[in-house]
Structures are given as structure tokens and as C-alpha cells.
C-alpha positions, -999 to +999 in steps of 0.1 A: -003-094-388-006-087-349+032-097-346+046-074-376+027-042-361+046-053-328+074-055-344+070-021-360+059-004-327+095-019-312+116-005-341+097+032-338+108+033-300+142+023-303+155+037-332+153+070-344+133+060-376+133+099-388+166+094-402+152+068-427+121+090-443+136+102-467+150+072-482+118+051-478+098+079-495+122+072-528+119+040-522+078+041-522+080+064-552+104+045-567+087+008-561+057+012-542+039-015-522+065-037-529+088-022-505+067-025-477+058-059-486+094-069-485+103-052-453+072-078-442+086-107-456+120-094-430+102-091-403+090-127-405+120-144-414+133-124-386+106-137-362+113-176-375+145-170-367+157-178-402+197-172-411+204-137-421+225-139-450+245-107-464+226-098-498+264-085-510+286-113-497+268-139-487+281-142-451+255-157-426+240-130-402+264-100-415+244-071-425+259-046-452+260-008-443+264+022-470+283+053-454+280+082-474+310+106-470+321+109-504+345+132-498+361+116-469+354+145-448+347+121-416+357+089-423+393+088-438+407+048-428+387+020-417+395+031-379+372+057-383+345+039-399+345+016-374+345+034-345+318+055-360+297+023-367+305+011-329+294+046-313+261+042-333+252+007-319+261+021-288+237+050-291+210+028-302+216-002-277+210+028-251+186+045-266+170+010-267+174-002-231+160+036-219+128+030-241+123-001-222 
């Protein structure tokens, strides 16, 4: 368990985990312990280095992302989304390397 609060203290510093409150409050509304306990299970397959596998296409070590601009006010072609997606990893990989 040492190893999963680790983990957790890692994730806190290098990404801004604010942004995901509100979700993981439905989510513990929603389905409770269970979510947590699943993020656990994550973080140790992670630390076994297990194969990531995309829950939506199956793809090894791909991860799925859901963008919500429903009204395509900020992402009109797939340009735009990827470049958004890009200056994000680049935020965070700096935001990670200054935490360090």
C-alpha cells in the first residue's frame, strides 16, 4: 500500500488534479468504493509494468481521451485537437520536471 500512496503523492504534484474533482465526485456518488478500488488495481498494473491496452480499441499502450466541445467552439478538425492535446502534455511534462 506504501507504493500506491507514493504513487498518489507523484500524481498530486504533477498534475493539476483539481480539474478532475468534479468528475471523481460523480463517479464516487455514482459507484462508490469501487472506483477507488479500480484506480488501485491501475496503479499496480502500472507499477508491474503490465501492457496498457485501450479499453475502446484495444490498441496496446494507447490511452482514449474524451474532449468536450460540443459545439465545436475550440476544436473544429483534428489539427486542432491535436495540437491542443500536444500543448497539454507539454504543460504537464513541465509542470512535471519543475515539481521535481
Amino acid at each position: 500500500a506504501a507504493h500506491i500512496c507514493e504513487e498518489l503523492r507523484a500524481a498530486a504534484a504533477r498534475y493539476d488534479a483539481d480539474a478532475f474533482l468534479e468528475d471523481a465526485a460523480r463517479q464516487q456518488e455514482l459507484r462508490g468504493a469501487k472506483v477507488l478500488a479500480a484506480a488501485f488495481v491501475l496503479l499496480e498494473r502500472r507499477r508491474h509494468a503490465e501492457e496498457w491496452l485501450s479499453p475502446l480499441s484495444g490498441r496496446a499502450n494507447y490511452t482514449p481521451l474524451l474532449l468536450m466541445d460540443p459545439y465545436l467552439q475550440h476544436l473544429r478538425t483534428r489539427r486542432e485537437v491535436a495540437q491542443a492535446v500536444s500543448r497539454a502534455l507539454r504543460a504537464a511534462s513541465h509542470s512535471g520536471a519543475a515539481a521535481r
